[in-house]
N, C-alpha and C positions, 0 to 999 in steps of 0.2 A: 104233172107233179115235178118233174124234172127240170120244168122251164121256170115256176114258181121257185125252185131251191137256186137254180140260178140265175134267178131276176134278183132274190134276195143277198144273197152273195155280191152279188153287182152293187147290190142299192149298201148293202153294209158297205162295201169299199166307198163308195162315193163318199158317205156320213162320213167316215174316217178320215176320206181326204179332204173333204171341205171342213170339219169342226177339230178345232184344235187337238191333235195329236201331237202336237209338236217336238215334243221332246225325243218321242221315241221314232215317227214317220213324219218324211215329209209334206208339209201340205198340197207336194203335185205327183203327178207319176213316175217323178222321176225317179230311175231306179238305184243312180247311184247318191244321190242326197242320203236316199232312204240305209242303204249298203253303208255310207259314210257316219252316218248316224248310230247303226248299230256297230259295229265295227267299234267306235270308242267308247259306246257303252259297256261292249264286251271287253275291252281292256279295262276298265274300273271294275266291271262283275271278277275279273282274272286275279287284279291285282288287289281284291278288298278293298277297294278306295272308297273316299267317301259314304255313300249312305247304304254300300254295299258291303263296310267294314264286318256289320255285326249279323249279316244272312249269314242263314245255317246251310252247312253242304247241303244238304237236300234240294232245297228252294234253288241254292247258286247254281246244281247242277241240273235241276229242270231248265230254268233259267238260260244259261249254257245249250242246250239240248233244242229248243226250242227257236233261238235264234240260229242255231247251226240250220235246221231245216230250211228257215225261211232265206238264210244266205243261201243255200243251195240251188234254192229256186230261181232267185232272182242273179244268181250267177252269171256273167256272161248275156243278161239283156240292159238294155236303152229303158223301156217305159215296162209299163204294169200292165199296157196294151198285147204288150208280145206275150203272156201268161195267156194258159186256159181260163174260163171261168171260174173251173171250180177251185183251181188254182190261185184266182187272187181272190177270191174269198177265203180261203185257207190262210193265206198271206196275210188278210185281213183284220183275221180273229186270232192268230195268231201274234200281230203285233198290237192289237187288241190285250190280249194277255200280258204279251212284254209288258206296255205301259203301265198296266193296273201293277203288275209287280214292282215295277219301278218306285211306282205312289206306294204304295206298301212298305215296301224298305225306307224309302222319306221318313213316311210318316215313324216309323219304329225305330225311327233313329234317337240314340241318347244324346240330351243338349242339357251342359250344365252350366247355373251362371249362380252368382254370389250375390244373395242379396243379405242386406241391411236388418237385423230387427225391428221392431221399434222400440224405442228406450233404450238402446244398445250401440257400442259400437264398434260392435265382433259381427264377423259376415260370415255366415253360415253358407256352404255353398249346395244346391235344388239343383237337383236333375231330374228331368223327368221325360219322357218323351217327343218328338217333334209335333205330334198328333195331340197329344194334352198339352200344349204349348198352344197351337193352334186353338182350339177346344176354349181353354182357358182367355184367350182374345179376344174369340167371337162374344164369351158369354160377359167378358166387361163392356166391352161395344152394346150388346143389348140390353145391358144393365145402365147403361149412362144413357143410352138411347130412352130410355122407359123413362127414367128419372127426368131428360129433360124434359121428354113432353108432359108427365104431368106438372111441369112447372111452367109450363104455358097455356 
């Protein structure tokens, strides 16, 4: 059972380091990419910057709390090799977590732009979130996608 949790642990880091995590780890073992990485994320989560302006203590400070550990660990090594197993799968899902929060705070980000009425021409200024911004994209993309093909 033990050799299963850390074959998985193993195979999670692998997936992590080979499929795009990019933002938050780096694509190799390297431990100080990965340290440099969070490091300047932690100073935007410190200083409210960008898409971390409008996270609530709570989350900043999980957030906060979660990268202290994983700096902890990777403190003072070269590779992701010199960790125990169960260690860089901890590592793993831990910056597993980071990133999904990262995409979270994006997304809940407020973006406002001024548009046009029609018949008008007073601009009323829309904000809405990064996430229903996206949202709102995709579904004109599949709405002109749909319309062209029935036009062919």
């Amino acid at each position: 059972m033990m050799q299963l949790r850390q074959f998985g642990a193993v195979a999670m880091l692998a997936l992590l380091l080979g499929a795009g995590m990019a933002p938050v780890m780096a694509q190799s073992d390297d431990v100080g990419r990965i340290v440099e990485q969070q490091q300047t994320l932690r100073e935007d989560i410190q200083k409210q910057a960008g898409a971390f302006k409008d996270l609530d203590k709570a989350d900043r400070d999980e957030l906060l709390n979660r990268q202290a550990r994983v700096l902890e660990l990777l403190a003072g090594r070269q590779s992701l090799a010199e960790l125990e197993t169960a260690d860089r799968g901890f590592v793993a899902s831990e910056l597993a977590w980071i990133d999904g929060a990262v995409r979270r705070a994006e997304d809940d980000r407020i973006v406002c732009r001024m548009e046009k009425k029609i018949g008008s021409n007073r601009s009323e200024r829309i904000c809405t979130t990064a996430a229903q911004q996206r949202r709102q994209r995709e579904q004109a993309r599949e709405q002109l996608s749909r319309t062209q093909q029935r036009g062919n």
